[in-house]
C-alpha positions as CSV (number, residue, x, y, z in Angstrom):
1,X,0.0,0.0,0.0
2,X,3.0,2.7,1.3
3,X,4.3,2.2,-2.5
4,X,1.1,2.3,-4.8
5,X,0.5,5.9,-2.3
6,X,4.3,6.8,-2.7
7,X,4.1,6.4,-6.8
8,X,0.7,8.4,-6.6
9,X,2.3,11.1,-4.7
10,X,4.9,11.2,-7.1
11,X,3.6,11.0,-10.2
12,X,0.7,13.5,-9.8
13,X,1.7,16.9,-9.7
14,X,-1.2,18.1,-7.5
15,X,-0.1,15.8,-5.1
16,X,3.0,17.7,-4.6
17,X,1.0,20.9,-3.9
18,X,-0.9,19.0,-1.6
19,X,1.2,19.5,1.5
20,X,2.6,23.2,1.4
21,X,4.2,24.3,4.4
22,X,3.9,27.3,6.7
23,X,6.8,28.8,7.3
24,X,7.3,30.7,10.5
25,X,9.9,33.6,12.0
26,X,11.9,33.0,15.0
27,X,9.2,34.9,16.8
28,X,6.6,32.2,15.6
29,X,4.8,34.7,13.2
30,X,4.8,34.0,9.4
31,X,7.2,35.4,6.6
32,X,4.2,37.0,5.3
33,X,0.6,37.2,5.4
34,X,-0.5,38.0,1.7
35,X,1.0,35.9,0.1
36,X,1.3,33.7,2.7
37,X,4.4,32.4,3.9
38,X,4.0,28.7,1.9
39,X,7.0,26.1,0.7
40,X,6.3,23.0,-1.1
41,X,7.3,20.0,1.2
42,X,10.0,19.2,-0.2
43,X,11.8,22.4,0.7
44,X,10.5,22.1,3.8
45,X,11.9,18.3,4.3
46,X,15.3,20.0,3.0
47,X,15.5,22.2,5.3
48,X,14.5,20.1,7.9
49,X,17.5,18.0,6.9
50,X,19.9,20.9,7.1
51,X,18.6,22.1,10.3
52,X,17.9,25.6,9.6
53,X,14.1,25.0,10.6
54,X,12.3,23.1,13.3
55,X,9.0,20.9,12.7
56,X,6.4,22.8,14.9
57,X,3.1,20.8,13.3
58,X,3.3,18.0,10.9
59,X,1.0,16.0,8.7
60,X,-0.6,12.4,8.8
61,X,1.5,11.8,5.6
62,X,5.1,10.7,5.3
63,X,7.8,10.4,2.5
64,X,10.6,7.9,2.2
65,X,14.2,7.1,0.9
66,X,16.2,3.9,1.7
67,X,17.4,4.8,5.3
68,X,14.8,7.4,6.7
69,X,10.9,7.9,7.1
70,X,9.7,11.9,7.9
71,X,6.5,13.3,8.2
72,X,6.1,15.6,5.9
73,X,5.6,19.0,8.1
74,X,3.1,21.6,8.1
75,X,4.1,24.0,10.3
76,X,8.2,24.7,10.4
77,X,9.9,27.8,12.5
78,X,13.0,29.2,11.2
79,X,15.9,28.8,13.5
80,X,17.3,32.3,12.9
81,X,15.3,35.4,13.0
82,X,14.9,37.2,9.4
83,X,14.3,40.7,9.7
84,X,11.5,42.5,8.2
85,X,11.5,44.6,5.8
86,X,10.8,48.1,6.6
87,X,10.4,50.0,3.1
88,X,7.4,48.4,0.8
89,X,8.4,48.2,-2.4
90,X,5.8,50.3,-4.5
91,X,4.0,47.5,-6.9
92,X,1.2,47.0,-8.4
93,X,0.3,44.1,-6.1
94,X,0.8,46.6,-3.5
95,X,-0.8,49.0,-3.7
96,X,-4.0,46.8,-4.6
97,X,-3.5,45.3,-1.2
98,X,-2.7,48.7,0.2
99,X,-6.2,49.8,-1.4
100,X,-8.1,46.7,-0.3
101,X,-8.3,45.4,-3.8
102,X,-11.1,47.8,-4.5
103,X,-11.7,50.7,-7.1
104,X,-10.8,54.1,-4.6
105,X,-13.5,55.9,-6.5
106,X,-16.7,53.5,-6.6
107,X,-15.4,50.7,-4.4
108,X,-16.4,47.8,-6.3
109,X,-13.8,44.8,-6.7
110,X,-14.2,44.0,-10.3
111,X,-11.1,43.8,-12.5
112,X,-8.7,46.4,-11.4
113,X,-6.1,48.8,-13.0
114,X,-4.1,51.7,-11.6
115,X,-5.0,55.4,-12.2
116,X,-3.1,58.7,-11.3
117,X,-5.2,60.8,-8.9
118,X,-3.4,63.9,-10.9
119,X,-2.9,62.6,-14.3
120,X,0.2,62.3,-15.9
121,X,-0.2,64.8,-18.7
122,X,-1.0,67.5,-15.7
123,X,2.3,66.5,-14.6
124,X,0.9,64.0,-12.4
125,X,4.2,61.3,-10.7
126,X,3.7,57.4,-10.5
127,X,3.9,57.6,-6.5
128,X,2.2,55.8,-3.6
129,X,0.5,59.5,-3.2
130,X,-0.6,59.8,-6.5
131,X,-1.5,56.2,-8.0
132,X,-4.9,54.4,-6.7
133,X,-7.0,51.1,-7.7
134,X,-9.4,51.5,-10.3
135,X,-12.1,49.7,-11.8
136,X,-12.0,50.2,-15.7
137,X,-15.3,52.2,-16.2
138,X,-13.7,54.4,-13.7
139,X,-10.4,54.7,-15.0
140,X,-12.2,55.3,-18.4
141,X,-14.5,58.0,-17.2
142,X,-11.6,59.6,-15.2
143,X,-9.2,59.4,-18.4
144,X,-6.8,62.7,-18.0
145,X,-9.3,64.7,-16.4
146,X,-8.7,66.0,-12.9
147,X,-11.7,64.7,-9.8
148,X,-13.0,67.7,-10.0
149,X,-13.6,67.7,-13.8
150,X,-14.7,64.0,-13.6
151,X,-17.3,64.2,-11.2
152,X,-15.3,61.6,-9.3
153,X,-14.1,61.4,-5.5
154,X,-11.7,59.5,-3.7
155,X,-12.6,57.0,-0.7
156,X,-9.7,57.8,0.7
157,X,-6.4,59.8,-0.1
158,X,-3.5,57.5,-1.4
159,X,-0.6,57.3,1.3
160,X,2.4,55.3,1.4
161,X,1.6,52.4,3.4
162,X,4.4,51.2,6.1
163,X,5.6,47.6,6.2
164,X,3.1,46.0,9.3
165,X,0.3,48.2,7.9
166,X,0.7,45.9,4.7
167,X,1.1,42.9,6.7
168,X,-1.5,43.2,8.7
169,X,-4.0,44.5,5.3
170,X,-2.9,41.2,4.2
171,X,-4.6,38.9,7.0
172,X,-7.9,40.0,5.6
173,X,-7.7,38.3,2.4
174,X,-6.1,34.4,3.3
175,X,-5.9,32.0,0.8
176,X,-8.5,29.8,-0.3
177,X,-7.2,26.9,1.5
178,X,-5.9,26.5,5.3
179,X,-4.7,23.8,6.8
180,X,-6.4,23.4,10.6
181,X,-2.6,23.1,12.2
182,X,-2.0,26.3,10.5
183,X,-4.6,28.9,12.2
184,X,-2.9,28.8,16.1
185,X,0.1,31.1,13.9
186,X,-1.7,33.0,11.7
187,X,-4.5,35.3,14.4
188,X,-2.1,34.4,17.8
189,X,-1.0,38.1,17.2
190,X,-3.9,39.3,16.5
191,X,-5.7,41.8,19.4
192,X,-8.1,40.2,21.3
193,X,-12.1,41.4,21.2
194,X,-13.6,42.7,24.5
């Protein structure tokens, strides 16, 4: 049975994807929130193997070779401390997480583009202060024109976001799947409702 499973894991690439693992700080909080902080299992067995992480959670599922038999993990902690990054790089990805991965000026969460709140031919920048999410019907009816000129208004004023602002925009959009030994390290930082 272990080989007819071990030749089905193998052979079907979905069943690699199967098993991601969440990979933790030294502080026991994830690399990231959005995207999450996910290696295939077999970088996680790797680094198991080379000791850089430890196995906090682990799966019902193991893999083999000749001399050794591992669970494959779920959870891992790195064993040094990675320091995060204070500047946020200014992407498109971004600053549609930054703006909630809705259209600034009607808010819905169709399709999205980028649009300069002072357009370029005005003299407008490509800047976190100047550059929000846009639905196309907005970004069409905006075209070059100024708010004021397009009838349109801002939900909010673009801003540069800092680094944990970002991280923490990110827990509201998780991934589609989560594995139960995951959720103890995604919200343990979160603050607590009276």
């Amino acid at each position: 049975m272990d080989g007819d499973f071990r030749s089905e894991f193998v052979k079907e690439p979905g069943g690699l994807r199967r098993y991601p693992a969440l990979v933790l700080n030294a502080d026991y909080r994830p690399l990231s929130y959005y995207p999450l902080s996910l290696w295939p299992w077999q970088e996680a067995v790797k680094a198991v193997w080379l000791d850089r992480v430890n196995i906090v959670a682990e799966y019902d599922e193991t893999v083999r070779s000749p001399s050794t038999v591992i669970r494959i993990p779920s959870v891992v902690v790195l064993k040094d401390f990675v320091k995060p990054q204070k500047r946020v790089a200014f992407t498109r990805f971004n600053l549609f997480l930054r703006d909630e991965f809705r259209c600034q000026y009607c808010g819905s969460k169709g399709e999205l583009t980028f649009d300069h709140v002072v357009p370029r031919a005005a003299g407008g920048v490509t800047s976190w202060e100047n550059v929000v999410a846009a639905c196309a019907p907005c970004n069409l009816r905006k075209g070059s024109k100024t708010l004021r000129r397009s009838g349109l208004s801002l939900r909010r004023p673009p801003r540069a976001p800092g680094a944990e602002e970002l991280r923490n925009m990110g827990r509201k959009f998780p991934p589609g799947h989560l594995h139960e030994s995951w959720m103890d390290f995604l919200y343990w930082d979160a603050e607590l409702e009276a």
